[in-house]
NUMI-663483 format. One record per residue: residue in three letters; x, y, z of N, C-alpha, C in turn. Coordinates in steps of 0.05 Angstrom, whole numbers. Each point is the difference from the previous one (the first is absolute). Layout:
ala_X_Y_Z_X_Y_Z_X_Y_Z
...
//
This chain:
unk_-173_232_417_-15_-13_-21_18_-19_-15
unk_-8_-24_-6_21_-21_-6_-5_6_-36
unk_25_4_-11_9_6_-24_5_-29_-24
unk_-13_1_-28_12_-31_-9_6_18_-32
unk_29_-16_2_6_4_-29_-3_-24_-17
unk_-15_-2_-27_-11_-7_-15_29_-7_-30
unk_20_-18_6_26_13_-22_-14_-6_-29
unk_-9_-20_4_-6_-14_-31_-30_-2_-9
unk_-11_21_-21_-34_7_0_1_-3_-36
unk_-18_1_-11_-16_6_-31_-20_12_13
unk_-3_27_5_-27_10_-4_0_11_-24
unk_12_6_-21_1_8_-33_-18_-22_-14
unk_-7_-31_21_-8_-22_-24_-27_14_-12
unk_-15_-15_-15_-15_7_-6_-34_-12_12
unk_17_-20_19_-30_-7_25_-13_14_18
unk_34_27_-7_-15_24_26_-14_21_-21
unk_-6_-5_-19_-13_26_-15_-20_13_6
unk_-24_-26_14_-25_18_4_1_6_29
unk_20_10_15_-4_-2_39_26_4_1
unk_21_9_-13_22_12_9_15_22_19
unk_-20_4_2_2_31_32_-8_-12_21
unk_-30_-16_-9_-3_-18_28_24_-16_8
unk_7_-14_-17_26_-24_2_18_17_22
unk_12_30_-12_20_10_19_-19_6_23
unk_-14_20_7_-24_1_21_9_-16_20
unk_-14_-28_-10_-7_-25_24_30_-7_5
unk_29_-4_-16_26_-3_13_4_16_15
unk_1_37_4_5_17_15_-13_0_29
unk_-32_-19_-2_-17_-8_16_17_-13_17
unk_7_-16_-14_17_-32_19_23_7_14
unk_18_28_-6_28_9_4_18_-9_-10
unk_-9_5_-29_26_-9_-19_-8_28_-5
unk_27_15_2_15_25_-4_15_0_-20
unk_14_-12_-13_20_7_-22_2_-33_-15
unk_-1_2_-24_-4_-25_-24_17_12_-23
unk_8_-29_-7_22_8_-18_-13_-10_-28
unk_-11_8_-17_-10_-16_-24_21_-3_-25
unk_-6_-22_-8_29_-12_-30_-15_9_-21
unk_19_11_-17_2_-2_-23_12_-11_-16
unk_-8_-20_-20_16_-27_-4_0_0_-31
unk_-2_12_-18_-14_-7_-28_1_34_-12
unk_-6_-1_-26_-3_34_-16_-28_8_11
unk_-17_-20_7_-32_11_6_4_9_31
unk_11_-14_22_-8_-4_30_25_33_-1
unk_10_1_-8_24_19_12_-4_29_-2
unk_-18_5_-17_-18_25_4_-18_8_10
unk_-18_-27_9_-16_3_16_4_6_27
unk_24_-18_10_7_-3_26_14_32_1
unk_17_10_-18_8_25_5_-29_17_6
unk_-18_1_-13_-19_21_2_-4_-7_38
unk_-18_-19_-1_-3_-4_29_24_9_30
unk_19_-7_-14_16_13_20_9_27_2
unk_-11_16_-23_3_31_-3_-31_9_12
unk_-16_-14_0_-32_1_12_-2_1_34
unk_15_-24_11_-11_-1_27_34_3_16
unk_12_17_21_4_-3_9_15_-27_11
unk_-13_-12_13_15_-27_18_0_-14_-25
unk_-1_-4_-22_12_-18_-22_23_8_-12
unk_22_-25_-4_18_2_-7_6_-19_-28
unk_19_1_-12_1_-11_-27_24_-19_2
unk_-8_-24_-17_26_-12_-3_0_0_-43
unk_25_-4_-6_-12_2_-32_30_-23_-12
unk_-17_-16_-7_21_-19_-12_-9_-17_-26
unk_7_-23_-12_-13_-18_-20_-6_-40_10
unk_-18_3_2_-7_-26_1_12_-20_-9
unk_6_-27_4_17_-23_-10_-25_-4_-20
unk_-26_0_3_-25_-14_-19_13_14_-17
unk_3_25_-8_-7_25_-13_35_-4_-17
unk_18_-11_14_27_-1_-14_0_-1_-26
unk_-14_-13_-14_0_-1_-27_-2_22_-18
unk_-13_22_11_-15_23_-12_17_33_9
unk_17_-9_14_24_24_7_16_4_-12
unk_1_28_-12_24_17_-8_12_17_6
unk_24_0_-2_26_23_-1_-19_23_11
unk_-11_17_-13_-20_22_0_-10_-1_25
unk_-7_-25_16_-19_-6_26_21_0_25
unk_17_-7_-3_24_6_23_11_26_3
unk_4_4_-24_-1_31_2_-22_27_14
unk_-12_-16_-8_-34_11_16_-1_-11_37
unk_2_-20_-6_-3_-12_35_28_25_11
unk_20_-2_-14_21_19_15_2_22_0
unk_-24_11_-16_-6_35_7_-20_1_24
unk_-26_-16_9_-11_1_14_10_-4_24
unk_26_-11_7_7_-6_23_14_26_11
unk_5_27_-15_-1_22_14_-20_13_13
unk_-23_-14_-8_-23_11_11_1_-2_38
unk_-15_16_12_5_-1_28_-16_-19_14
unk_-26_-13_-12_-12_-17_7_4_-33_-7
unk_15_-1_-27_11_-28_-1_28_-7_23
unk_-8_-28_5_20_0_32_8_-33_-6
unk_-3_-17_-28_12_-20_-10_-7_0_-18
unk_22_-23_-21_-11_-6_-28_-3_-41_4
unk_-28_6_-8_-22_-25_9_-18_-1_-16
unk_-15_-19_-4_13_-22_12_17_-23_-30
unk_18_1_8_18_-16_-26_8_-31_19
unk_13_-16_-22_-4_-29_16_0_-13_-24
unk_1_-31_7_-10_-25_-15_-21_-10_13
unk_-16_-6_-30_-26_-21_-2_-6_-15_-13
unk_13_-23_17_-6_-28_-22_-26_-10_-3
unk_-11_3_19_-30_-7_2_-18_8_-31
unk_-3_27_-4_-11_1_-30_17_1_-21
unk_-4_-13_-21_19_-4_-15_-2_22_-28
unk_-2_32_8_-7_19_-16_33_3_-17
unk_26_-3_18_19_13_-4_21_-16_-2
unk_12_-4_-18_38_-26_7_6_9_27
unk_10_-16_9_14_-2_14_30_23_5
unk_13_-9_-18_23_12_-11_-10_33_2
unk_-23_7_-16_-4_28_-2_-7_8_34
unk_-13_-3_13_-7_6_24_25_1_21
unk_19_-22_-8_32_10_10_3_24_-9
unk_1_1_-19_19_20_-13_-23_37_13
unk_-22_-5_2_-18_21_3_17_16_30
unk_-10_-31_17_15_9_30_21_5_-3
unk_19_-9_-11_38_6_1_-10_35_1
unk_-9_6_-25_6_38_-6_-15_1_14
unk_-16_-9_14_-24_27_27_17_0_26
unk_17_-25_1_11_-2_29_26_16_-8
unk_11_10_-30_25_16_-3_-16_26_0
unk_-22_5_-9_-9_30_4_-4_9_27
unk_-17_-22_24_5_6_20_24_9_19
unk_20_-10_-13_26_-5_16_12_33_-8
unk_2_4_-26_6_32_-10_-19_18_21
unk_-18_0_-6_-24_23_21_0_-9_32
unk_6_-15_6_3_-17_28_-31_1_6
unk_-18_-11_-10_-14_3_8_-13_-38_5
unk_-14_-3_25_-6_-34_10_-20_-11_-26
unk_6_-26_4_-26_-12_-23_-20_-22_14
unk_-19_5_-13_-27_-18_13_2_-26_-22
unk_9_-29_4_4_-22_-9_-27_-12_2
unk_-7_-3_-30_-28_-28_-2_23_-22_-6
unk_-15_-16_13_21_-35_-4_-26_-22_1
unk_-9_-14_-25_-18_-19_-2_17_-31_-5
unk_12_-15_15_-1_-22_-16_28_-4_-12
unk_26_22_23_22_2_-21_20_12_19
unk_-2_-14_29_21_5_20_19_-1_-3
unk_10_-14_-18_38_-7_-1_7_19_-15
unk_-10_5_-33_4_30_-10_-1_21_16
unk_-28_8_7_1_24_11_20_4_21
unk_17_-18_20_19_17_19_22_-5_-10
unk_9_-23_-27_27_-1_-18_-2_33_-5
unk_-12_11_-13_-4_24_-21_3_23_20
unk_-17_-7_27_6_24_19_40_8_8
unk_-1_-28_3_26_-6_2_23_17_-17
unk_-4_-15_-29_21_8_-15_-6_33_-11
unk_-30_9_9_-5_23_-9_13_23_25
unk_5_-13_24_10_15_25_-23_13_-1
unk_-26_-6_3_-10_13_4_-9_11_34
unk_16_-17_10_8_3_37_7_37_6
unk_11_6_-28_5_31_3_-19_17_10
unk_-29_-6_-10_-21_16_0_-21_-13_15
unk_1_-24_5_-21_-20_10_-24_6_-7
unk_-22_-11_18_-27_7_-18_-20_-13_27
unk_-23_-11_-16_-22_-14_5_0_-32_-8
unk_-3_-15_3_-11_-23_-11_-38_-4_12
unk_-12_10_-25_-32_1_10_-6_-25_-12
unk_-23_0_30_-14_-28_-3_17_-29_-1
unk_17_10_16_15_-25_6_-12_-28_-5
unk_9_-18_-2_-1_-24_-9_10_-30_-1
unk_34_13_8_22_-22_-7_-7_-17_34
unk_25_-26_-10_3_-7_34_17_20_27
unk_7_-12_18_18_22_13_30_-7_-9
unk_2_-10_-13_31_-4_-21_4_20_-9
unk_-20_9_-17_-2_17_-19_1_26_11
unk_-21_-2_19_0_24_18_25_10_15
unk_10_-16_11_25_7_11_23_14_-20
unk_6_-14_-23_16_14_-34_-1_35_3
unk_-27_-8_-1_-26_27_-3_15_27_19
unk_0_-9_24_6_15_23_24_12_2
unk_18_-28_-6_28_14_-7_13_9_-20
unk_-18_17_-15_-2_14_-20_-10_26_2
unk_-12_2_29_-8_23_5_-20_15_-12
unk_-16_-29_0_-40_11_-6_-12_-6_30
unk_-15_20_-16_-33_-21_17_-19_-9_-3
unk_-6_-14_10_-24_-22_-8_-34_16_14
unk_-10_-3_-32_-30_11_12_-11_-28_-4
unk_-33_7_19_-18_-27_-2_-29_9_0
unk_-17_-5_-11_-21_-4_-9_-26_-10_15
unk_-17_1_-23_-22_-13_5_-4_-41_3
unk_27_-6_-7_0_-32_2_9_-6_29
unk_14_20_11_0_-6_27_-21_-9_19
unk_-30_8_-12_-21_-6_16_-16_-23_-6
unk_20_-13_-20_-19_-22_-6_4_-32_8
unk_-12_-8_18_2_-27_14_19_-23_-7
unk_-1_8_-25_20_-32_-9_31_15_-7
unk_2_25_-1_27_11_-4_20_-7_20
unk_11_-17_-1_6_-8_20_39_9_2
unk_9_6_-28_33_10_0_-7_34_-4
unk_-10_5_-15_4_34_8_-6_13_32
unk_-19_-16_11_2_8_36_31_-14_10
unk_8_-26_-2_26_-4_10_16_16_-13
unk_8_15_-25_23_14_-1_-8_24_16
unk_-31_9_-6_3_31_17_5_5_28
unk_-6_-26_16_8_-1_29_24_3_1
unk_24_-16_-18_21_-1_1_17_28_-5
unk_-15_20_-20_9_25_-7_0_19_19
unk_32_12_1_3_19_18_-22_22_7
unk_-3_13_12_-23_16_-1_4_35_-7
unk_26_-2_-8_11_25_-14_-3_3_-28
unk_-7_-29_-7_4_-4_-27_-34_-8_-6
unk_-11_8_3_-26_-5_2_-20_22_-9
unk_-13_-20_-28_-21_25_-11_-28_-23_-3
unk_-19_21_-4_-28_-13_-3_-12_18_-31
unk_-17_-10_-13_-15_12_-21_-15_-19_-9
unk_-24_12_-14_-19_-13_-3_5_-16_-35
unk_16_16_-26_4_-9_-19_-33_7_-19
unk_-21_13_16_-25_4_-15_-3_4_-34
unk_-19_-6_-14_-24_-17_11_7_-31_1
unk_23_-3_2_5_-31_-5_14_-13_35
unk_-5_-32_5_7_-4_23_-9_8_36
unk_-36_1_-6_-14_11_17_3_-31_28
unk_12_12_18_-9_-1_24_-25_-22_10
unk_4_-15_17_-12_-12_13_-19_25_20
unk_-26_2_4_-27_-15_-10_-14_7_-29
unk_18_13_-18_-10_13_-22_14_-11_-18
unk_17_-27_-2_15_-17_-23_-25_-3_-18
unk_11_10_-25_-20_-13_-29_-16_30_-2
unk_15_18_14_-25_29_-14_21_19_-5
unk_-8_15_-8_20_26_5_17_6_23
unk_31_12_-13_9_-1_24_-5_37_6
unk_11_16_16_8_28_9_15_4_23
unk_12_29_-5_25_13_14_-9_-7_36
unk_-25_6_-2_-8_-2_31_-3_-30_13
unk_14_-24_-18_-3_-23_11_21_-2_9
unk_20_12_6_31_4_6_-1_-2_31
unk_-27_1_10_-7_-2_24_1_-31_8
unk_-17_-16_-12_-2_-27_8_35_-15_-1
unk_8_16_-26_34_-11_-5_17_9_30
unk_-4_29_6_14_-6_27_-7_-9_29
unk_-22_-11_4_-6_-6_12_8_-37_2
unk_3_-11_-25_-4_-31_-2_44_8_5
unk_8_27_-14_27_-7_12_5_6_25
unk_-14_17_18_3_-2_29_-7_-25_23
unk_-19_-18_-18_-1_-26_22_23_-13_-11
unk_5_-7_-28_30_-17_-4_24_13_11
unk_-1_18_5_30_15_12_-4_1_37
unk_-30_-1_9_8_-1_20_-9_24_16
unk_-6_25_-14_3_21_19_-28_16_-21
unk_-3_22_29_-27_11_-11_0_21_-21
unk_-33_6_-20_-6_9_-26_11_28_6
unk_4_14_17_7_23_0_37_5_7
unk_10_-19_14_26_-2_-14_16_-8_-24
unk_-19_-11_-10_1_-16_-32_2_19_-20
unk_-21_16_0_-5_22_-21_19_20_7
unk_12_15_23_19_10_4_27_-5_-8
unk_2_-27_5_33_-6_-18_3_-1_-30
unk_-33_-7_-11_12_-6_-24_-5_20_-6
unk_-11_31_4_-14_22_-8_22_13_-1
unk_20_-10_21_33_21_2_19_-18_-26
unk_-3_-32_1_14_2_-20_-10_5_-23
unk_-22_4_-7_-2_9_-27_5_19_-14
unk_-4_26_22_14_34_0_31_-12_-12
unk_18_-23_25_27_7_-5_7_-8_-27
unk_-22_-25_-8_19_-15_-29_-9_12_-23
unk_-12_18_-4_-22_12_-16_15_37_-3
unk_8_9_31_19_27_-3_-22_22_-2
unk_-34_-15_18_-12_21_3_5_24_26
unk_1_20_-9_1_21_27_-24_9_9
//
């Protein structure tokens, strides 16, 4: 039975409120087996904990948002680094720069990631990277933060394969999405062809970034299907070896048993 891991989910948003069992249901339908949901913020990070103390194949990531930078305290790092004893959190995610909304300085959103990528580095535990709009920071910072120690995710990739390449030899990996399926994307399919296939993750990022034939609706965990599928014709090789590689690396970078 061909297996799909799902790294990057919101089923905590609140679009899944009235159909949230269905939501998991119809992914488990599709053979998405194990999903990693973020907790990003003081609201998402309890939720996503509950859910992953709820279902089995869900796993937790628990970190602070670059939007959200503004609104973090001392008190909250402290918190993200007690939950990371927990046995089901398996990164602290998703943290990053986002220049795109302009909720947070700049400056502060450095400074947010510096301490998540030094808390990671203490706990050794990998980090799931949002990057909107702010390539040259985000792999300076990876850089000077060494954060190569612990490596991570970069979800929902984005950059050119410049960037991508930085990326790699830093010892992430690059997940890809629901833009992969969309006709005019025309650089996130050339870097993912180009990406090794060890280093290779898929997730859907739900409810946001739905998938070609369902762009402009809701997204869900079980669209992780169309995502590996649009990455098995760009790579070349068939849907059931696709989901196998990236299903093993996600166990490895993640440290599920």
């Amino acid at each position: 039975m061909m297996q799909l891991f799902d790294t990057h989910t919101h089923l905590d948003a609140p679009q899944f409120d009235e159909d949230r069992e269905q939501v998991i249901a119809r992914a488990l339908e599709a053979g998405v087996t194990k999903m990693i949901n973020i907790g990003f913020n003081r609201e998402t990070i309890p939720t996503t904990m509950k859910l992953a103390e709820t279902y089995d194949y869900i796993y937790a990531a628990v970190g602070w948002h670059p939007v959200d930078a503004i609104d973090m305290k001392d008190g909250d790092l402290e918190w993200i680094a007690s939950l990371c004893s927990h046995p089901k959190v398996v990164a602290i995610g998703e943290i990053g720069l986002d220049y795109y909304w302009d909720t947070s300085p700049k400056e502060v959103q450095q400074e947010v990631l510096r301490k998540q990528i030094g808390l990671a580095r203490e706990l050794g535990m990998p980090i799931c990277i949002h990057n909107r709009d702010a390539h040259e920071d985000v792999v300076r910072i990876l850089r000077e933060e060494k954060a190569n120690e612990v490596g991570g995710v970069m979800h929902s990739f984005s950059g050119s394969w410049e960037t991508a390449k930085m990326c790699l030899d830093l010892g992430f990996h690059l997940s890809f999405g629901g833009p992969i399926t969309f006709k005019n994307a025309r650089v996130p399919k050339e870097v993912l062809e180009k990406t090794p296939l060890d280093r290779l993750l898929i997730e859907t990022d739900s409810p946001y970034l739905t998938p070609h034939p369902f762009r402009g609706k809701r997204n869900e965990s079980g669209y992780v299907k169309l995502v590996a599928e649009a990455a098995a014709e760009i790579k070349g090789i068939d849907l059931q070896e696709l989901a196998e590689i990236t299903y093993a690396n996600a166990l490895v970078r993640f440290g599920i048993v």
